[in-house]
N, C-alpha and C positions, 0 to 999 in steps of 0.2 A: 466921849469923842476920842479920847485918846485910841480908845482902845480900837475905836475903828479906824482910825490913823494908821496904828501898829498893826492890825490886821489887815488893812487898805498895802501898807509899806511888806507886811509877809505876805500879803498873796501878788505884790508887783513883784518882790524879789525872788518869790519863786516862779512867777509867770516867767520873770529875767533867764531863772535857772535851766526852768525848762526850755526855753528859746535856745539859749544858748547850747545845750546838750540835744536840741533837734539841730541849729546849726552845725554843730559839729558832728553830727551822726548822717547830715545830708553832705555834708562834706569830704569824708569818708566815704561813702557811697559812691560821690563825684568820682574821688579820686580810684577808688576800684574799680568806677567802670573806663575812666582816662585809661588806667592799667592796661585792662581787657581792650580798650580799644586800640590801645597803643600795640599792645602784643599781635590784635587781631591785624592791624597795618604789615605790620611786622612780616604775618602768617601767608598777608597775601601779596606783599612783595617778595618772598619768598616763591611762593604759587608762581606768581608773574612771573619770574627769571626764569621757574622752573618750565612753566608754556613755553616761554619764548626759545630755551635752550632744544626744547624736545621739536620744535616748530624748524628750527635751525637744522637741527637733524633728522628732519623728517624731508627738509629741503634738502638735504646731502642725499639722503637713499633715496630721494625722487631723481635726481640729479645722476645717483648711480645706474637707478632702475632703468632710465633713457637710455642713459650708453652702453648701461648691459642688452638692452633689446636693440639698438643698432648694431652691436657685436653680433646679438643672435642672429638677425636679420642679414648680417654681412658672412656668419656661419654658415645658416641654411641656404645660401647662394653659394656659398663655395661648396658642401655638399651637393646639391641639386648641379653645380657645374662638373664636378665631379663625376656623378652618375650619370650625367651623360656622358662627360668623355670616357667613363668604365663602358656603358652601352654602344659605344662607337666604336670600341676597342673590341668590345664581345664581337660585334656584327664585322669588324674588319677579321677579327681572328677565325671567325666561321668559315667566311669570304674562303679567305686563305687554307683552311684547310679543305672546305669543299674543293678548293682549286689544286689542291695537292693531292687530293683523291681522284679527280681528276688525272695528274700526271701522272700517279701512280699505276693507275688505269691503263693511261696510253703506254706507256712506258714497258708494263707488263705484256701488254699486247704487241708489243713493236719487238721486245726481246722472245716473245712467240712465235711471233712473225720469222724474226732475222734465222729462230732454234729452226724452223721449218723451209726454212730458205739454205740452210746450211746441212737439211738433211735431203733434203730435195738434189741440190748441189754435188753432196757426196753421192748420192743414189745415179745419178747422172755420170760423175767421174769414174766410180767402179763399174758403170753401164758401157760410159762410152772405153774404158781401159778393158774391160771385156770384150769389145766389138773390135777395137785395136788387135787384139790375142788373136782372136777368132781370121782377123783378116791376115796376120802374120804367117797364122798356122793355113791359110788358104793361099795364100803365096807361097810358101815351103812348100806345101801341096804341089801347087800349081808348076813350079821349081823345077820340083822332083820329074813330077809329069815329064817335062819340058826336057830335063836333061835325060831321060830314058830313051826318049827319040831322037836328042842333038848325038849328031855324029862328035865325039870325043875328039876324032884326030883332026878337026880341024881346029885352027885357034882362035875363033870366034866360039867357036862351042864348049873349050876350054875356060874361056874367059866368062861365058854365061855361065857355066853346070861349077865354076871358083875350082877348078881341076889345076 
């Protein structure tokens, strides 16, 4: 009986042993998955900040994106206002030259006019300065005539014939 005592007492104390060395081998375990989980917290508070910072800036470039397209949007109106007052500018400066082609026109026409009025004019003053000559030289004529028949010695006939 002893002996199954002692063997009763060596197989508790190594039952004890081995307990013991599985408790501590599940406790170890324990604490390297505490580890990993404590790290893995760690990893994804980390992640978290890292979402929320990129979430943060993703609300700035939304935020910039708006007011860059109300800028665009207040661009493309001032261009488009633009083009049309460029297009009302064209169509006024057309205006304007068709209307300067226009006076050009009369203008050239009116100083045609005035060249032919003024040739006309001179054609008329050396017509009528001819017709002037012509009647002078008809009067000297006529003069001559007159004094060949005026008796000389009287002085009416003196004073006619410039004797």
């Amino acid at each position: 009986m002893m002996r199954a005592v002692s063997a009763l007492v060596f197989f508790t104390c190594s039952l004890l042993v081995f307990t013991a060395y599985m408790a501590i081998k599940q406790e170890l375990v324990v604490r390297t998955y505490l580890a990993r989980i404590s790290r893995a917290k760690e990893q994804v508070q980390v992640k978290e900040n890292e979402i929320v910072s990129v979430k943060v800036k993703l609300q700035t470039v939304n935020s910039e994106i708006s007011s860059l397209k109300t800028g665009e949007d207040d661009l493309k109106k001032q261009v488009e206002k633009t083009k049309n007052t460029m297009a009302d500018a064209e169509k006024i400066l057309q205006s304007c030259l068709t209307e300067k082609e226009t006076k050009e026109k009369q203008k050239t026409e009116v100083s045609d006019l005035l060249i032919k009025i003024k040739e006309a004019q001179e054609a008329e003053r050396s017509k009528a300065q001819e017709e002037v000559q012509n009647l002078k030289q008809q009067i000297l004529d006529r003069d001559k005539a007159v004094c060949a028949f005026v008796n000389l010695q009287l002085e009416e006939g003196k004073r006619l014939c410039g004797v």
